[in-house]
C-alpha positions in Angstrom: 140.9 196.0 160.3 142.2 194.1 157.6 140.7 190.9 159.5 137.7 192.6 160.0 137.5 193.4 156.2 138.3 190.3 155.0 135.7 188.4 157.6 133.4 190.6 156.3 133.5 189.9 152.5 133.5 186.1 153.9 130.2 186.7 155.1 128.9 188.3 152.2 130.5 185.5 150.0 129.0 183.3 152.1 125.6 184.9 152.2 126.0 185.4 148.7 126.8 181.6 148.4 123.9 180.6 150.7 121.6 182.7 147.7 122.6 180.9 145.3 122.8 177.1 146.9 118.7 178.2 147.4 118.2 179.6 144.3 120.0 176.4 142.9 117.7 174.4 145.0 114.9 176.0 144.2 115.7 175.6 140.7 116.0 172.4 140.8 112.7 171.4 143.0 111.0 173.2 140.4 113.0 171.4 137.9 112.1 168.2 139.7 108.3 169.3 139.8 108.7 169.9 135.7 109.7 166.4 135.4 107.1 164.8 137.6 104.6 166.7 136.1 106.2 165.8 132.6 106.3 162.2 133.2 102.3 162.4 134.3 101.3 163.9 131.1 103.5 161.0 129.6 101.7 158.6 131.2 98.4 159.9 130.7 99.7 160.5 126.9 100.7 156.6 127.1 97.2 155.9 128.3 95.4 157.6 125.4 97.5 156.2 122.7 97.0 152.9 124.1 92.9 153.6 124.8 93.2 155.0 120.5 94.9 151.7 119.7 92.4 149.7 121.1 89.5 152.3 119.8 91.8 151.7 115.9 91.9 147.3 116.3 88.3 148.1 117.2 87.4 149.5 114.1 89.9 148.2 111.7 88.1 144.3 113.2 84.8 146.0 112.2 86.2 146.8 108.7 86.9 143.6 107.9 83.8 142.1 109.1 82.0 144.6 107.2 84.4 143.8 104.0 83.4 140.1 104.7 79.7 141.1 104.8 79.7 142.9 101.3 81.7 140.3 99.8 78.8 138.2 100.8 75.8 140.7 99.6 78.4 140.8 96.1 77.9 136.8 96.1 74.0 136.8 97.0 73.8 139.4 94.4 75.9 137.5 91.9 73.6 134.3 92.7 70.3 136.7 92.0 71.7 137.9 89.0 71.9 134.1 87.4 68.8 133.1 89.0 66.8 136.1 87.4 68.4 135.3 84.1 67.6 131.5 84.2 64.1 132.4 85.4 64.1 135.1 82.3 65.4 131.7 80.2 62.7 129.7 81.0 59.9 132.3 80.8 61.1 133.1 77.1 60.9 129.0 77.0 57.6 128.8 78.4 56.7 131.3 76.2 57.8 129.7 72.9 55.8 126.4 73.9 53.1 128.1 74.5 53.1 129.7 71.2 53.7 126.4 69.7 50.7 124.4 72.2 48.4 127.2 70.7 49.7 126.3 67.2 48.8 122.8 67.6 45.9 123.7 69.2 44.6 125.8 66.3 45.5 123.3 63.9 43.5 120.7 66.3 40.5 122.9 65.8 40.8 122.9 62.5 41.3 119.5 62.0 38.0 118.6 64.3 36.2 121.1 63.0 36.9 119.3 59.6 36.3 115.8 61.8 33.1 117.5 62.8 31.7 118.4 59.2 32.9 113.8 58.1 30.5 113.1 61.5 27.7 115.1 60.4 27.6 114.0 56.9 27.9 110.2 58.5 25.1 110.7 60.7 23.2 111.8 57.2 24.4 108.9 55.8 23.3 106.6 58.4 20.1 108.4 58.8 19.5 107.7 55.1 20.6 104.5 55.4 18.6 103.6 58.2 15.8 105.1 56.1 16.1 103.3 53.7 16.3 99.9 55.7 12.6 100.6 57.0 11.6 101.1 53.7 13.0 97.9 52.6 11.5 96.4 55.6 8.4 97.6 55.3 8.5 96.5 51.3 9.7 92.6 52.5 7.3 93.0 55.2 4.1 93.0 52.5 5.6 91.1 50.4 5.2 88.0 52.8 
């Protein structure tokens, strides 16, 4: 009996044993599982920090060709800037000799128009003068 008993809570220590070694194992495929699955999202986690690394040298390349670009434009637009204020230098300049060529100008007039009055007085003069050499002609000519 005492056999019997002791056989008896062998089995059930057993049984009770063969539980647990299946719950253990059962744990620990599903422990195992947890890690597979784990080390896939750490992959795929892997994957997209590399794919945003690439997507980030991407975009930090097109910064700087965009920085070159506008230190460019700054340039062109630094060049405009002088160009605009040489062509504002010489349209003041052009300005001031034009003032002046219409200063000599007027005085031009003025001094022609003064030439003008001298020519017409000559051509008075020499119409008189002429005049006066017919007459003078005409008196030699009946005086011979």
């Amino acid at each position: 009996a005492a056999v019997s008993g002791l056989t008896s809570n062998l089995q059930q220590l057993e049984s009770q044993l063969d539980k647990k070694v299946m719950e253990v194992q059962a744990t620990t495929a599903s422990r195992d599982a947890t890690v597979r699955d784990l080390a896939s999202v750490q992959e795929q986690l892997a994957e997209q920090v590399a794919e945003q690394q690439r997507i980030v040298d991407v975009k930090d390349a097109r910064v700087c060709e965009l920085e070159r670009e506008k230190d460019l434009l700054e340039q062109k637009c630094k060049e405009q800037e002088q160009l605009v204020a040489i062509r504002d230098c010489t349209i003041a300049e052009l300005t001031c000799s034009r003032q002046s060529l219409e200063q000599q100008l007027e005085a031009q007039r003025v001094s022609n128009s003064g030439d003008q009055g001298q020519i017409a007085d000559l051509r008075s003069a020499r119409e008189q003068l002429e005049g006066l050499v017919k007459e003078k002609e005409a008196m030699v000519a009946s005086l011979e």
